[in-house]
C-alpha positions in Angstrom: -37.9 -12.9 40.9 -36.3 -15.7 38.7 -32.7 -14.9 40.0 -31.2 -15.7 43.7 -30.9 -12.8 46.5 -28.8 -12.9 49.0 -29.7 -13.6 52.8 -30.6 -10.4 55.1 -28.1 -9.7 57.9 -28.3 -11.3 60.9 -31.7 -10.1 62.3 -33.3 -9.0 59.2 -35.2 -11.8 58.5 -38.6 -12.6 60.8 -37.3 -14.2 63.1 -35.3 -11.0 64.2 -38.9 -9.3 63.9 -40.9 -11.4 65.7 -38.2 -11.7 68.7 -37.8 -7.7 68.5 -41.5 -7.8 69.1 -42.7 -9.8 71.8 -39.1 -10.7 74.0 -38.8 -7.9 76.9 -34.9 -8.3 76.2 -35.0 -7.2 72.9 -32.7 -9.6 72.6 -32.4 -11.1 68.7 -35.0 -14.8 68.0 -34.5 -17.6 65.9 -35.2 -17.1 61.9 -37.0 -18.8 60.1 -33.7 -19.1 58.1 -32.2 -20.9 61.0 -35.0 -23.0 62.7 -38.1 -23.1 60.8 -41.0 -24.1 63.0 -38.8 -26.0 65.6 -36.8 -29.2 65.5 -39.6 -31.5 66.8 -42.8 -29.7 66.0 -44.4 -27.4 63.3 -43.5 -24.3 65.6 -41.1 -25.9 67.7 -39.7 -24.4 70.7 -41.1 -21.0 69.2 -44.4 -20.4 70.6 -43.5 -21.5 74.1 -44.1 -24.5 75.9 -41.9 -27.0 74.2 -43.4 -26.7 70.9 -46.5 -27.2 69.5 -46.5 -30.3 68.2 -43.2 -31.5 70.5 -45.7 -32.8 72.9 -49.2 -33.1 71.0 -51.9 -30.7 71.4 -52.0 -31.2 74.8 -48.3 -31.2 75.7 -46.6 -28.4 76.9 -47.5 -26.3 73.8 -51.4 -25.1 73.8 -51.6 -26.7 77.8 -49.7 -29.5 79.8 -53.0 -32.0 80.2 -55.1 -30.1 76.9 -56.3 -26.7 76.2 -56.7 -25.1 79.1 -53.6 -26.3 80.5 -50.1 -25.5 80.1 -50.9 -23.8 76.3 -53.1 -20.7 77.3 -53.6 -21.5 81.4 -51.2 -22.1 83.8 -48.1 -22.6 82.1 -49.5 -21.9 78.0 -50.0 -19.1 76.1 -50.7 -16.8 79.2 -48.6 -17.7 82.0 -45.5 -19.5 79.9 -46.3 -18.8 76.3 -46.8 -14.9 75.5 -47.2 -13.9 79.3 -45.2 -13.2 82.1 -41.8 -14.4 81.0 -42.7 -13.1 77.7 -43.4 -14.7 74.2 -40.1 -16.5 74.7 -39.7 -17.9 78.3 -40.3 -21.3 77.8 -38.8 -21.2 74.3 -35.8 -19.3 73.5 -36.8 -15.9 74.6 -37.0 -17.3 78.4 -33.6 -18.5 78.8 -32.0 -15.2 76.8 -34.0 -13.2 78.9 -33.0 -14.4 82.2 -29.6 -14.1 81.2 -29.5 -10.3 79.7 -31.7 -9.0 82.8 -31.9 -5.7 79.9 -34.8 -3.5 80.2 -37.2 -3.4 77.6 -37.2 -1.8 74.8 -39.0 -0.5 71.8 -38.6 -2.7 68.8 -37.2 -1.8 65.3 -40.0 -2.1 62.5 -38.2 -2.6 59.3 -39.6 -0.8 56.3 -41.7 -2.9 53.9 -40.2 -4.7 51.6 -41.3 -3.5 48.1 -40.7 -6.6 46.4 -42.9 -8.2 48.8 -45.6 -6.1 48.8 -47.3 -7.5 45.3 -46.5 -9.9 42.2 -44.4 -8.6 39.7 -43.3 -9.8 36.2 -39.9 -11.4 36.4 -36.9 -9.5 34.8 -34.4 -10.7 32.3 -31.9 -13.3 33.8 -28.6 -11.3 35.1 -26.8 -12.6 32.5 -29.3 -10.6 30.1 -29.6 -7.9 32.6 -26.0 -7.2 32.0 -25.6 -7.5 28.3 -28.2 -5.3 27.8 -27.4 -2.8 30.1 -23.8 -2.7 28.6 -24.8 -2.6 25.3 -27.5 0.2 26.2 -24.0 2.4 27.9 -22.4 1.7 24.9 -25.1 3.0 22.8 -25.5 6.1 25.2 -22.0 6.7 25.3 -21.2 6.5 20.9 -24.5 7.2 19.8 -24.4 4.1 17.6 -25.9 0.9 18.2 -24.3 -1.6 18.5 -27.3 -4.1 17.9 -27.9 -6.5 14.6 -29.0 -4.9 11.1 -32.5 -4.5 12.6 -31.8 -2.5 15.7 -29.1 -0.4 13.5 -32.1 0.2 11.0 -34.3 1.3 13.7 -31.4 3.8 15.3 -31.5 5.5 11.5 -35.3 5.9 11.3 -35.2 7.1 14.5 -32.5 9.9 13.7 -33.9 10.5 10.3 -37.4 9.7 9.8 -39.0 6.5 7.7 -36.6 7.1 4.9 -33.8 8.6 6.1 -33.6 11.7 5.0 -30.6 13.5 4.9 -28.4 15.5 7.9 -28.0 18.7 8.8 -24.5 20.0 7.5 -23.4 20.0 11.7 -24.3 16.2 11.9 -22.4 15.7 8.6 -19.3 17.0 9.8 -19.5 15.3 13.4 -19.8 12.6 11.7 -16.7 13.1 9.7 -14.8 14.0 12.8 -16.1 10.8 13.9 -15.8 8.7 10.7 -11.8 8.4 11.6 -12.7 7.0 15.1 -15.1 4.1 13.7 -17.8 5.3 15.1 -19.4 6.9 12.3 -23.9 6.3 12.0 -24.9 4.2 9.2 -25.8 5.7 6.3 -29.5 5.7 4.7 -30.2 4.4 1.1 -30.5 7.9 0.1 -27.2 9.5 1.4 -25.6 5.8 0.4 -26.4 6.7 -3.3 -25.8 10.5 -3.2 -22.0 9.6 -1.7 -22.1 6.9 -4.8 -22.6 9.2 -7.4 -20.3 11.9 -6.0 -17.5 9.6 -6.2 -18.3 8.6 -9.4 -15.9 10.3 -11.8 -17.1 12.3 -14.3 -16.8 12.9 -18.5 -14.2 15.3 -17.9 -12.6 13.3 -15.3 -12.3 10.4 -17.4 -11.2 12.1 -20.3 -8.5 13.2 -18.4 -7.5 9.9 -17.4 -7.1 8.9 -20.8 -5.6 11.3 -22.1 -2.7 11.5 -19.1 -2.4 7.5 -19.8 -1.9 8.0 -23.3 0.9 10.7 -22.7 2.1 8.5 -19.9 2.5 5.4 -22.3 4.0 7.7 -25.4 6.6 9.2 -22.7 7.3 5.8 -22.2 7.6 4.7 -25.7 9.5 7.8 -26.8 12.1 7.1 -23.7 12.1 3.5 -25.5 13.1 4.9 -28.7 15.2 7.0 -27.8 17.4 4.5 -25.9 17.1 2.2 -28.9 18.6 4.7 -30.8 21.5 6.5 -28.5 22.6 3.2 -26.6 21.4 0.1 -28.5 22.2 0.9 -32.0 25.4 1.7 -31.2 26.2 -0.8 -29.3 24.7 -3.6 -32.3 27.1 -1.0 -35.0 29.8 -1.6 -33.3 29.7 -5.1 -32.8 28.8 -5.4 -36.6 32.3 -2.9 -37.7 34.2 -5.4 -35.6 33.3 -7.9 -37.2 33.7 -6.6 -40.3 37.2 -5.0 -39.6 38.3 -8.7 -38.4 36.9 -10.9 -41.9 38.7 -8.1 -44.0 41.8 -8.4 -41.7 41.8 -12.1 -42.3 41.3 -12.2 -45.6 43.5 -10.1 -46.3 46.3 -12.5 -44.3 45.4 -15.3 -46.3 44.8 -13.7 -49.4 41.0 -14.4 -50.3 40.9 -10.5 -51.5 42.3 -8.5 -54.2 42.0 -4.5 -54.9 39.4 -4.2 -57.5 35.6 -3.9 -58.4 33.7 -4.3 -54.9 29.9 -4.8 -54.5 27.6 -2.9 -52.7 28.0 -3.5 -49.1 31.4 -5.1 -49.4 34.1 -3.9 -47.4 37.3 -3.3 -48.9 39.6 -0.6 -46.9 39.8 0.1 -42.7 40.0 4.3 -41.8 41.8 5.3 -39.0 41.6 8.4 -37.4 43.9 8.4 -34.5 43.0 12.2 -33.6 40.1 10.4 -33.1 40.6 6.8 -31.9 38.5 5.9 -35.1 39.4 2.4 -36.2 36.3 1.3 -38.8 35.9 -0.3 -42.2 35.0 0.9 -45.5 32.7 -0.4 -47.6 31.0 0.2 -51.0 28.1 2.5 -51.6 26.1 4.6 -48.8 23.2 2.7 -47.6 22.0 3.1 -44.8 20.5 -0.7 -44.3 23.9 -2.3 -46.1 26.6 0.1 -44.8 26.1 3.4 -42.6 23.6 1.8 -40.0 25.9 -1.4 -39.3 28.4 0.8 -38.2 30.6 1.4 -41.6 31.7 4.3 -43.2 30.6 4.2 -47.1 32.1 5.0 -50.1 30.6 6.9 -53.2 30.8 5.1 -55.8 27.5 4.8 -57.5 26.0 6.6 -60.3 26.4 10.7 -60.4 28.4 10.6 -56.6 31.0 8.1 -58.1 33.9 9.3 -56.3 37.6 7.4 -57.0 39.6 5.3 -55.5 42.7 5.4 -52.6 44.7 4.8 -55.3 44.1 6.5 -58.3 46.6 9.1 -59.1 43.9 12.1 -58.8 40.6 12.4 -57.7 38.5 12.7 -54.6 38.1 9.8 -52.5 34.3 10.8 -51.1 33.1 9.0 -47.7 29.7 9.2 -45.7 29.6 8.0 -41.9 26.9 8.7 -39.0 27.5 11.1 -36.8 25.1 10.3 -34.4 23.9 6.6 -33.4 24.7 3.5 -35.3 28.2 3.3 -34.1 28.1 7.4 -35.0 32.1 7.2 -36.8 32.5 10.9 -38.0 30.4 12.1 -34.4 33.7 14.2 -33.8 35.5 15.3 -37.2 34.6 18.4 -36.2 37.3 18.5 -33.6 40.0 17.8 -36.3 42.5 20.8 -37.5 44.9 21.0 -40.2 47.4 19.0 -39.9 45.6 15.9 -38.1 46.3 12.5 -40.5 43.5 10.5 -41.6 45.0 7.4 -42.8 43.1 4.4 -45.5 44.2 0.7 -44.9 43.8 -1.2 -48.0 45.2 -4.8 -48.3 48.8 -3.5 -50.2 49.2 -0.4 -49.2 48.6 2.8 -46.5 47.0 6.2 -47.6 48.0 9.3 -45.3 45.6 12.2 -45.8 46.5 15.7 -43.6 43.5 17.3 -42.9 43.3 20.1 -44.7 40.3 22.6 -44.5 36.5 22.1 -43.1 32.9 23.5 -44.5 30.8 23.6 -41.0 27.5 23.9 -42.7 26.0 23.1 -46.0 22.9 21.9 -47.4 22.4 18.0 -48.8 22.2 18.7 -52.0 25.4 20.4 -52.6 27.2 17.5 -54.2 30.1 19.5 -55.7 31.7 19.0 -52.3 32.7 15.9 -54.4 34.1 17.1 -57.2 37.1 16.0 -58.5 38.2 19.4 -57.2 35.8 19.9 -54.6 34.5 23.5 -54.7 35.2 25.5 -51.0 38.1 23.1 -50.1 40.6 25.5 -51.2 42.4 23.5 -53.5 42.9 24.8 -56.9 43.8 21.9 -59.2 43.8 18.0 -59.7 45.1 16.1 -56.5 44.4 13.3 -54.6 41.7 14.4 -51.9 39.8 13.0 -49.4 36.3 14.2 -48.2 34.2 13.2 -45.2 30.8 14.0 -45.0 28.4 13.3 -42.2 25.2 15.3 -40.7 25.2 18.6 -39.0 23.8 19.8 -36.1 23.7 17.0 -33.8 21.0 14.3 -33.7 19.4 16.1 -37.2 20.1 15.7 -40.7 19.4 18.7 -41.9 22.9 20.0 -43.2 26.1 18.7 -44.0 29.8 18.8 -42.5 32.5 18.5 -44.7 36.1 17.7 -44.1 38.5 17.0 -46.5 42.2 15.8 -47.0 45.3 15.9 -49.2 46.8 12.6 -49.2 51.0 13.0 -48.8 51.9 9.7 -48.0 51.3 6.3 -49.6 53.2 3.2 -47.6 53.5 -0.5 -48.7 52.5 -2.6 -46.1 55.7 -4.0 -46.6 57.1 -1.3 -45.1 55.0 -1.6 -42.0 52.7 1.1 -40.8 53.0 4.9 -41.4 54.1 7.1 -38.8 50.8 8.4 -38.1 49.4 5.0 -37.1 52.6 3.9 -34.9 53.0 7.3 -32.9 
């Protein structure tokens, strides 16, 4: 044994034995623990006499004057040594028994001790001893090693042959039920590469993908676009009309303008519609990039839709205005009934229009909406008209609405505003 044991109870060792078996007390000896072969001699005071080397040969140990003397004669190894005061009376055992006066008795044998018996190889320190026998429980007790990469790779051969091999569908799932505990075996190249390849996605699968990321990414875009066109090009209209309602205003104050010719794009009059709370300026022509997308309402007045003036003495003053995004002015002319004033700001005078009749629905083409006496207004002969025209239904542009106006008053700004416009 490389390791340490600990001492024998008191009387296990040989001296306990040896006392056992040759005192008639039965009282315990000296070990060879405590008193190894004596204090003065190799056996000391143990084989009688005193000692057997206390004295010298011839001392009180094998005889008091030599052999024959105290040792094995008279007072030796018959008479003092092993004799009749016993293996101990002129030792230890002679004094102990005088004292007890017991009777004999028969002395306890121990059993042999087994790791006495032969030579043996020597086991791991206990340091080892105990690692190992931990990490064997721990083994035993998750069925996975718990070893390096080598002893791991021998627990999976062991399991599953050279190569692996694969489970039986029962290990699978116990080691699925044990997967979520961590203790979950290794897995073999072969199973390692099958569980690869079923998570690898297939064709289909990744068709999918790309086709849900490309309607993903349209949504997206199409949600884009369609704030751009509800919420941001209104709100850029309107702060283009304002603008352009506060230069006209301005020059009109310090005189920069006169009523006349106007180019394309210029603005010239302001529309109010206070049914409406429509405050927004007129400008020539119906373009979309120059007038009706920066928030304006246009004017015909180009080739065949050349409509007239405020203030010519008849005609039919035409005008074209979103109804949806870009600042979206005629969005609710629907709502207007006969009777409601639409009024023209130009830089002398005011223009009150009553609204007069309404066409819900027509198609794009129908220009004679226009006409000097626009056809399905109602009115029968020359006047002095208005008509507003914007797209019908909602958010399309596939018909036409059409509202139109008799004008009854025309005011000086002189005079201050029209009645309409103050109430």
């Amino acid at each position: 044994m490389t390791a340490l044991r600990p001492e024998r109870e008191s009387g296990a060792a040989y001296g306990e034995s040896f006392t056992d078996s040759y005192s008639d007390t039965g009282e315990q000896g000296t070990s060879y623990g405590q008193q190894p072969y004596g204090e003065s001699g190799a056996l000391g005071e143990w084989y009688g006499g005193e000692g057997y080397v206390a004295q010298g040969p011839g001392a009180e140990g094998y005889g008091a004057e030599g052999h024959p003397g105290d040792g094995y004669g008279g007072d030796g190894y018959g008479t003092d040594g092993h004799g009749a005061e016993g293996y101990e009376a002129v030792g230890h055992g002679r004094e102990r028994a005088a004292a007890s006066q017991e009777p004999y008795a028969e002395p306890y044998i121990p059993p042999p001790d087994d790791e006495t018996v032969a030579l043996r190889i020597p086991g791991p320190p206990a340091g080892e001893a105990i690692s190992a026998s931990a990490a064997s429980s721990a083994t035993s007790a998750t069925g996975t090693p718990t070893g390096g990469r080598a002893a791991r790779r021998k627990a999976a051969k062991r399991r599953h042959g050279r190569h692996g091999g694969s489970r039986t569908a029962s290990e699978a799932a116990e080691a699925a039920e044990s997967g979520s505990e961590g203790s979950q075996a290794p897995l073999s190249r072969v199973e390692a590469r099958r569980q690869a390849r079923a998570r690898k996605p297939s064709a289909g699968v990744l068709a999918s993908r790309a086709i849900g990321e490309v309607f993903i990414t349209t949504g997206v875009l199409m949600l884009l676009f369609v704030s751009y066109q509800l919420w941001w090009t209104n709100v850029r209209a309107h702060a283009q009309a304002d603008k352009e309602a506060s230069s006209l205003q301005n020059d009109w104050a310090s005189g920069k303008r006169n009523p006349g010719t106007f180019e394309p794009g210029q603005g010239f009059a302001i529309l109010h519609i206070p049914k409406l709370d429509v405050v927004v300026p007129i400008a020539e022509g119906v373009s979309n990039k120059k007038v009706l997308d920066r928030g304006m309402v246009g004017h015909y007045g180009e080739g065949k839709l050349k409509t007239a003036m405020p203030d010519a003495k008849t005609g039919n003053f035409g005008l074209a205005g979103h109804r949806n995004t870009h600042g979206e002015p005629f969005r609710y002319i629907n709502r207007l009934t006969p009777g409601d004033a639409v009024v023209v700001e130009t830089q002398d005078k005011y223009f009150v229009y009553k609204m007069a009749s309404v066409l819900p629905v027509t198609s794009p083409s129908n220009v004679s909406v226009l006409d000097p006496v626009p056809r399905d207004s109602g009115f029968t002969k020359p006047g002095r008209y208005i008509t507003l025209t914007t797209c019908t239904p909602e958010f399309t542009s596939k018909y036409r609405l059409i509202v139109w106006g008799k004008m009854v008053e025309e005011r000086p700004r002189s005079k201050g505003k029209p009645d309409a416009l103050v109430s």
